[in-house]
C-alpha positions in Angstrom: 27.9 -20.0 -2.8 24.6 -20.9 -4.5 23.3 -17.6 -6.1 19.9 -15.6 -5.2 17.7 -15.4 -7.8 15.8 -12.4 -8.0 12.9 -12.2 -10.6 11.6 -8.2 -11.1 13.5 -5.2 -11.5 10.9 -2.6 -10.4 12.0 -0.6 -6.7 11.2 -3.9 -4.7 13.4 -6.1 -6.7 16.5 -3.5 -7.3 16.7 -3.1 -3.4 16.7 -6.7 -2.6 18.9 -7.6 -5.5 21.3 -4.6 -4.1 21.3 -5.3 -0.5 22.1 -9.2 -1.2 25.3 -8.0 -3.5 26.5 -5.1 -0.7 26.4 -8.4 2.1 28.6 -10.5 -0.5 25.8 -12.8 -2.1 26.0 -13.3 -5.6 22.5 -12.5 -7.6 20.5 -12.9 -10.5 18.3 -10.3 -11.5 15.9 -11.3 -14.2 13.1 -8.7 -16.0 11.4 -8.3 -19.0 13.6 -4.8 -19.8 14.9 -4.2 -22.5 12.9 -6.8 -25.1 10.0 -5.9 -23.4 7.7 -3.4 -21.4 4.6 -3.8 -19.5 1.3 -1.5 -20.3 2.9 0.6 -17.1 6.5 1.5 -18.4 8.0 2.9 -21.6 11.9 2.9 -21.3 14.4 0.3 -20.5 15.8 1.4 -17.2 15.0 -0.7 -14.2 13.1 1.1 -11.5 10.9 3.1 -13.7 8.1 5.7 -11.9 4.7 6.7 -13.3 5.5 10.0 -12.3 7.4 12.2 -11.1 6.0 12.8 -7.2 5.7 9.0 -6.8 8.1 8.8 -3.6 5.2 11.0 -1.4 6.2 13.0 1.2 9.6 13.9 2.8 8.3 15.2 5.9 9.7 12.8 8.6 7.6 14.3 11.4 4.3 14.9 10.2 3.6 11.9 7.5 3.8 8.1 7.4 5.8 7.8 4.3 8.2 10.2 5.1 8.8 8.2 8.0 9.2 5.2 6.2 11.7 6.7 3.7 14.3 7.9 6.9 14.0 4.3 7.7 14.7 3.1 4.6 17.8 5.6 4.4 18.7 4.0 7.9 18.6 0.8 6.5 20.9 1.5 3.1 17.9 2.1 1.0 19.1 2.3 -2.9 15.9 4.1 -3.5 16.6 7.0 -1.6 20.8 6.9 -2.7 18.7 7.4 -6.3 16.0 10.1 -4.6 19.0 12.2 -3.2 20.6 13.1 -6.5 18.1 13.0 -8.3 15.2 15.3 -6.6 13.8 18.1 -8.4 12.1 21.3 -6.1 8.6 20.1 -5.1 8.3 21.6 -1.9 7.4 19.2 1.4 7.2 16.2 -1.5 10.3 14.1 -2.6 10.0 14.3 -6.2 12.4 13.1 -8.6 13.6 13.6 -12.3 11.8 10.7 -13.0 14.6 9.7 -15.8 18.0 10.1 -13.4 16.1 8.4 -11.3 15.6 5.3 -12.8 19.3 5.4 -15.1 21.3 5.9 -11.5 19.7 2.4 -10.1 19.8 0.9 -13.6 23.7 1.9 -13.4 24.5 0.4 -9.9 22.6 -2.1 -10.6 24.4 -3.6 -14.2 27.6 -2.2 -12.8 27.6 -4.5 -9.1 29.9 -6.8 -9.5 28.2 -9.7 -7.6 25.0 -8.9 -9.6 23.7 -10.4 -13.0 21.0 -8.8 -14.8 19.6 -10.8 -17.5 16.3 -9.9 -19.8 14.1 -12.8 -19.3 10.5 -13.8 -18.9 9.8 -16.1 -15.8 7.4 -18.8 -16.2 7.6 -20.3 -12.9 8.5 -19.7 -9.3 12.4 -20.3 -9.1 13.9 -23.0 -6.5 14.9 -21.3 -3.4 16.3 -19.5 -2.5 15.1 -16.4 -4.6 12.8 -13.4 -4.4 9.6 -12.8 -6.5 9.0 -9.4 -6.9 7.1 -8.4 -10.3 4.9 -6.1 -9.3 0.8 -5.3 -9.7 1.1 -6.0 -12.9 1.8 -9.7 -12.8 0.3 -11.9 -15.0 0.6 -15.0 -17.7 2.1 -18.7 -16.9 4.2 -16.7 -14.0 1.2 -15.7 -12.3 -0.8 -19.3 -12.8 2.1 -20.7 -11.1 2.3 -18.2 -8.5 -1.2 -19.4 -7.6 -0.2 -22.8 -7.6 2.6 -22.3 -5.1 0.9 -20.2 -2.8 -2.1 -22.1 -3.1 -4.8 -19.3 -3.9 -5.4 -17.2 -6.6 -4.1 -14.2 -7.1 -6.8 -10.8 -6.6 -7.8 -8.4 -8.8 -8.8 -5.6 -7.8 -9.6 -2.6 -9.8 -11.2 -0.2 -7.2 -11.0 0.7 -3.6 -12.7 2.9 -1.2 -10.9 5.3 1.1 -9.9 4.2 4.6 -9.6 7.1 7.5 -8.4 7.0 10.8 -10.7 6.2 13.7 -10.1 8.4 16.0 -11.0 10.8 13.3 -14.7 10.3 13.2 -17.0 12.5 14.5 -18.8 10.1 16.8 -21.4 12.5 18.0 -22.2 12.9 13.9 -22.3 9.1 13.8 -23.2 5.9 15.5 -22.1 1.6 15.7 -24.3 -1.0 14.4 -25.4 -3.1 11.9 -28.3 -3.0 9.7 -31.7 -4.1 11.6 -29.8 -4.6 14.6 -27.8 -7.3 13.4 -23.9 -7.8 13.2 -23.2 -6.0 16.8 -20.6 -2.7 16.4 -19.2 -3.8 13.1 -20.1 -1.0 11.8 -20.1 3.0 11.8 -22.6 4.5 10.6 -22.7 8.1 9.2 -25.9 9.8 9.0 -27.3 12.8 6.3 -30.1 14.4 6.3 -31.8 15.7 3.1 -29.7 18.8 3.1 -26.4 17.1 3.6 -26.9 14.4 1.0 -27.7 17.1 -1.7 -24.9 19.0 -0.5 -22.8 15.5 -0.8 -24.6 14.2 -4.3 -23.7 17.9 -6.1 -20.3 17.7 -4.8 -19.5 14.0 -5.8 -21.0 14.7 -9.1 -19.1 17.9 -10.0 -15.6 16.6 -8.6 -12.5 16.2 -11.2 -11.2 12.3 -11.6 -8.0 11.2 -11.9 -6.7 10.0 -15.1 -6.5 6.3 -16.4 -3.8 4.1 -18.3 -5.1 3.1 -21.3 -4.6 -0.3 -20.5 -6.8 0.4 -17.2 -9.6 2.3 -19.4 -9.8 -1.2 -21.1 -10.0 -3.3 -17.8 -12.0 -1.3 -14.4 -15.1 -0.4 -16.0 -16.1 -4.1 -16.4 -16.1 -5.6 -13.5 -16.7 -2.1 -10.8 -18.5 0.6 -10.3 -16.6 3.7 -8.9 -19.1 6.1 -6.7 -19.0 8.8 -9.1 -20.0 7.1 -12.0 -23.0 5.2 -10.2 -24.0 8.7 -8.6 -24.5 10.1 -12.3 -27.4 7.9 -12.9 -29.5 9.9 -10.3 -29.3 11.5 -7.3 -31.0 8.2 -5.0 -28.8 5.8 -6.5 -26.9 5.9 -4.2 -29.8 5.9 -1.4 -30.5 2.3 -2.8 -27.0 1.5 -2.9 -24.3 1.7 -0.7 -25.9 4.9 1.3 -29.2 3.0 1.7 -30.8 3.8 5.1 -32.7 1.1 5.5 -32.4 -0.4 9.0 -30.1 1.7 10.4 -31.7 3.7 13.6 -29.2 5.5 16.2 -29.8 4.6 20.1 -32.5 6.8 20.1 -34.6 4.9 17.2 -34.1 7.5 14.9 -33.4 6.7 10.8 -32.4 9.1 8.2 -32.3 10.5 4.6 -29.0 8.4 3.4 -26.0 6.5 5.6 -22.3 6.3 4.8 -21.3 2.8 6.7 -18.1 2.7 7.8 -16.3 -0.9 8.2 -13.2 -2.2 10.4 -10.0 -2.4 7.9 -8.1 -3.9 11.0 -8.2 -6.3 13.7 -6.8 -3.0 16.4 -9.7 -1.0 14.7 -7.4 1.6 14.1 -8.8 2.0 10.7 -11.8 2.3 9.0 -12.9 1.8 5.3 -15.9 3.9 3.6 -18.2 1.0 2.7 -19.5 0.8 -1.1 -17.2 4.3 -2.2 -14.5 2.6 -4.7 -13.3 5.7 -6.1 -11.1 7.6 -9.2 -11.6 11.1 -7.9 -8.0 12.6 -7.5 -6.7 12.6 -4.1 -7.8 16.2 -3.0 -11.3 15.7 -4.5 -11.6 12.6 -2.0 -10.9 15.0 0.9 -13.2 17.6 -0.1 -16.1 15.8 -1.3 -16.3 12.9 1.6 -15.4 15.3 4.5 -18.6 16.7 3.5 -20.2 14.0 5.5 -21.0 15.5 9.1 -19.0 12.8 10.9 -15.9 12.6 8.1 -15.8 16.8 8.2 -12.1 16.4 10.3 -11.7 12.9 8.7 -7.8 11.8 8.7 -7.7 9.6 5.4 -4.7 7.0 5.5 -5.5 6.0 2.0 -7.4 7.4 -0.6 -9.8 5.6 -3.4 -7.8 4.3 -6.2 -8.2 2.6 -9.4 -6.0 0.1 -11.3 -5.0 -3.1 -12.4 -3.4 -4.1 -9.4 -2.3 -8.2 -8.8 -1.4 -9.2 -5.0 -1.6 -12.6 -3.2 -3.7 -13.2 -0.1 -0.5 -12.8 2.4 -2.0 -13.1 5.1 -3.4 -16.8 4.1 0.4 -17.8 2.3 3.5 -15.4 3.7 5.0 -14.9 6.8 5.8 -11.4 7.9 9.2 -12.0 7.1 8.1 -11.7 3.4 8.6 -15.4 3.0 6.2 -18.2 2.3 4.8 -20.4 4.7 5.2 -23.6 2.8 8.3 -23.1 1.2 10.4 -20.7 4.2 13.1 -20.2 1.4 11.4 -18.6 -1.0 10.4 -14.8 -0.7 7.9 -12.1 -2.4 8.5 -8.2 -2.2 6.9 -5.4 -3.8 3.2 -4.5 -4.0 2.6 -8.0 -5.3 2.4 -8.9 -1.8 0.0 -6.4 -0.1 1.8 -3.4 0.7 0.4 -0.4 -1.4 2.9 2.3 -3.0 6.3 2.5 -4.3 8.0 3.4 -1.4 5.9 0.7 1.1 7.4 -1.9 -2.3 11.1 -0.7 -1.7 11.1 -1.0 1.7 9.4 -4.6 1.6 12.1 -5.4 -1.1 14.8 -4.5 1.9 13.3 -6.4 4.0 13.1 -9.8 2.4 16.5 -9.6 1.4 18.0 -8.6 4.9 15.3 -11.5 6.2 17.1 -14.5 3.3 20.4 -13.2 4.1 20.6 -13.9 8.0 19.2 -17.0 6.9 20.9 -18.2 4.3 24.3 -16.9 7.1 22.3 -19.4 9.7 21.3 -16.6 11.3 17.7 -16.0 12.7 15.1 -13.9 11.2 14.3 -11.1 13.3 11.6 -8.8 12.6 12.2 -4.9 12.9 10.2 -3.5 15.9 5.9 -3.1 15.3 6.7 0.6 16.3 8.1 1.3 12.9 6.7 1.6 9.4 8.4 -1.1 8.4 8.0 -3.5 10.8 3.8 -2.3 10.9 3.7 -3.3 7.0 5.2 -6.8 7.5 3.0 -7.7 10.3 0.1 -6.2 8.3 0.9 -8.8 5.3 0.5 -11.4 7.6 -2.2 -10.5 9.9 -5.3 -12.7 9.6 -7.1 -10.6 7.8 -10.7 -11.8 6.0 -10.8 -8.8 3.7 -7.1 -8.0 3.3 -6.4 -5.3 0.8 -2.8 -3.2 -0.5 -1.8 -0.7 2.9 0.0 2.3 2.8 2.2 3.3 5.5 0.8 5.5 8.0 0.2 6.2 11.3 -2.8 4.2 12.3 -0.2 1.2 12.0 1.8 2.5 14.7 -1.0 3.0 17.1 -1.7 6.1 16.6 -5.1 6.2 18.6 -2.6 4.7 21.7 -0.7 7.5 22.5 -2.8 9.8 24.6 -1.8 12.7 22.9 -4.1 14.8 21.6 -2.5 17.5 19.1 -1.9 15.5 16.2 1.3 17.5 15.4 2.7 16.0 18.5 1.5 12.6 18.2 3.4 12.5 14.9 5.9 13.9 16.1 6.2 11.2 19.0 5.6 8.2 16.6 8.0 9.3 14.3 10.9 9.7 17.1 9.9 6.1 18.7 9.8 4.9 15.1 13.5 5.8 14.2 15.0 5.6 18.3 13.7 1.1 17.2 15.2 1.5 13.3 18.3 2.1 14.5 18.8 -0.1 17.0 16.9 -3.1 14.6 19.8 -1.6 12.1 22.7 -2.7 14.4 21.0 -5.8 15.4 21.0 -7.1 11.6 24.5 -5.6 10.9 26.0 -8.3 14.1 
C-alpha cells in the first residue's frame, strides 16, 4: 500500500499521522525536529505547547472546548491519551506538564510500527495522497508553493479583534446600521456618551498586555496597530478612528460622544466582531475593559483579541470541509494552517483529515460529522464562503446557540453539549463500519 505522507509534527500532524497507523496505513511523518526549531519551540519532542494551560477548559457542559476535547476522546484523540497522564491540578482547566506531554506523543509516535518519522525540511506540497499540517508558523519555498497550489496567498495576520456572541448584546444599549445610512443592518452600533468613553479610555489605557515572542516583538508592530497602543496617543484617537461617531444616528436621529461598531463574523450572524479593536491585552483585561461598553456590559466573547505571527490559507476559497483541497481532492491540510484557531481546534482538524483520506483511500465515502458538533461546526466553518474569513475557536455560537430557545445559559450549554456528543457518537460508529 502506497504510504501517507504527513509533513508537520505539531498536535495536528501527530493525530493524523496516528490515526492513519492505528487503521493499518503506513506513514511518513516529516518535521524540522531535531536539526531544527522554529522561533515558537525549544526542545526536540514533537507536539510541543507554549504553555502549560494550552488545552483550555475541561468543562464538558459549560464551554466549547471542553466540548470539543470529549469529542476528540470519542474519536481516539492521541492528544487527550497525552492530556490524561500528563495533567497537572489547574482546577476547571486541562493543564498539562507541558514536557510529559510532548515526550508521551514523541514516544508513540517513533515507536508505531507503521509510522516513519524523519527530520526533514519540505520544500513543496507532496503528491497525494498526504497531509500538510505545519502550523502558523509556515513559511520559506514550502509556503511559496503552498500558495501556488492552492492558488492564493497565504495571510498574515498579526492582530485581531474580539468576537462576542449575538445574543449577548445589549440591544436596548445599541442599534443596526451603517454609517450615513448606508450599508443596511451590517452593522451594530454601540453608543458612549462622554462619561462612558472616559470610563472606557482610562480603562483601556491602564489595562495589563499579554506578553510577546521575541520573534513577534520583531514582526506585529510594523504592519498593525493594537487599540491600546493607538489609545495612548490621546484620549480622541480613537473618536477619529475606529470609535468615530460620525454618521451614525439611532432610529430616533440621535448621535453621540464615540461608537464601538460591531460587524457580522458569520453568514447565521451568530457572531459578531468589535470593528477596529485588534488587541494584546490578556484575556481577562478584554472582558473587563470592553464590557465596559453599555451594550457589551453581559457580552459573551467567543474569542478574545490576539496577537501573533499566524500563517493560514483562505479555506473557504481552496479546501473542502473535509479538510481537503478542491483542486487536488487527495491532498489534505490540518492544523491552524487552515483556519481553525487553538491547539485543540488543530488536533481535532488533524483527526479529521485523516479519518476523511482514510475512507477514501478504503473507497469509502467521505462523510462529515454532524453540524451539531464542534467538530463538524469547525469544518464547515473552513469552508463556508466567507469574504473576511479569519482562525475560529470552537464555541457555541457554531452550534447555534442563539437557536435553542433556552434562555439560562447554563442550560443551553448544557443542551448543546448533550446533542453535541448523542451525533459524536453515533458519527464515531458510522466511520468505524
Amino acid at each position: 500500500m502506497e504510504r501517507i505522507k504527513v509533513v508537520g509534527a505539531g498536535l495536528a500532524g501527530c493525530e493524523a499521522a496516528w490515526r492513519l497507523a492505528e487503521e493499518g496505513f503506513s506513514v511518513e511523518l516529516a518535521d524540522i525536529k531535531p536539526r531544527s526549531f522554529t522561533p515558537a519551540h525549544s526542545n526536540a519532542d514533537f507536539a510541543e505547547l507554549v504553555c502549560s494551560n494550552s488545552l483550555k477548559s475541561n468543562d464538558v457542559f459549560g464551554n466549547a472546548c471542553g466540548l470539543l476535547k470529549e469529542e476528540m476522546r470519542i474519536l481516539g484523540s492521541l492528544t487527550m491519551q497525552a492530556a490524561g497522564v500528563s495533567a497537572v491540578p489547574a482546577g476547571g482547566a486541562l493543564a498539562v506538564d507541558r514536557g510529559k506531554f510532548a515526550r508521551f506523543i514523541t514516544e508513540k509516535i517513533r515507536s508505531h510500527g507503521n509510522i516513519t518519522a524523519v527530520c526533514a525540511e519540505a520544500e513543496e506540497v507532496p503528491e497525494a495522497p498526504c497531509i500538510i499540517a505545519t502550523g502558523p508558523l509556515t513559511a520559506g519555498a514550502l509556503a511559496q508553493d503552498i500558495e501556488r497550489v492552492t492558488g492564493s496567498a497565504l495571510h498574515f495576520y498579526d492582530a485581531s479583534a474580539p468576537i462576542v456572541a449575538a445574543e449577548s448584546i445589549d440591544m436596548s444599549r445599541a442599534f443596526a446600521g451603517g454609517r450615513y445610512g448606508k450599508g443596511g443592518d451590517d452593522y451594530i452600533n454601540c453608543p458612549m456618551t462622554k462619561e462612558e468613553y472616559a470610563a472606557f479610555y482610562a480603562a483601556l489605557i491602564s489595562a495589563e498586555r499579554a506578553d510577546l515572542h521575541s520573534f513577534e516583538k520583531r514582526e506585529i508592530f510594523e504592519g498593525c496597530m493594537p487599540l491600546e497602543v493607538m489609545a495612548a496617543r490621546g484620549e480622541d484617537t480613537l473618536r477619529f478612528g475606529p470609535f468615530k461617531p460620525v454618521g451614525l444616528r439611532d432610529g430616533e436621529g440621535r448621535s453621540y460622544y464615540a461608537v464601538l461598531q460591531l460587524r457580522k463574523e458569520n453568514v447565521q450572524g451568530s457572531a459578531y466582531n468589535l470593528v477596529g479593536c485588534q488587541t494584546n491585552l490578556k484575556f481577562g483585561e478584554q472582558k473587563r475593559v470592553f464590557s465596559l461598553v453599555p451594550a457589551l456590559k453581559n457580552a459573551e466573547f467567543l474569542r478574545y483579541g490576539v496577537m501573533h505571527r499566524n500563517t493560514y490559507i483562505n479555506s473557504p476559497a481552496c479546501l473542502n470541509a473535509d479538510f481537503s483541497l478542491k483542486s487536488a481532492p487527495g491532498v489534505f491540510f490540518a492544523g491552524q494552517i487552515t483556519g481553525v484557531e487553538g491547539y485543540v481546534e488543530s488536533a481535532a482538524s488533524g483527526i479529521l483529515a485523516a479519518i476523511h483520506l482514510s475512507r477514501s483511500l478504503r473507497g469509502k465515502p467521505r462523510i462529515l460529522p454532524p453540524a451539531f458538533t464542534v467538530c463538524g461546526a469547525l469544518s464547515r466553518y473552513i469552508a463556508e464562503a466567507n469574504t473576511d474569513f479569519q482562525p475560529m475557536n470552537a464555541n457555541y455560537g457554531l452550534l447555534g446557540a442563539a437557536g435553542t430557545g433556552i434562555r439560562d445559559k447554563k442550560e443551553r450549554y448544557r443542551y448543546l453539549s448533550e446533542r453535541a456528543l448523542k451525533y459524536i457518537r453515533e458519527y464515531n460508529k458510522d466511520i468505524c463500519q
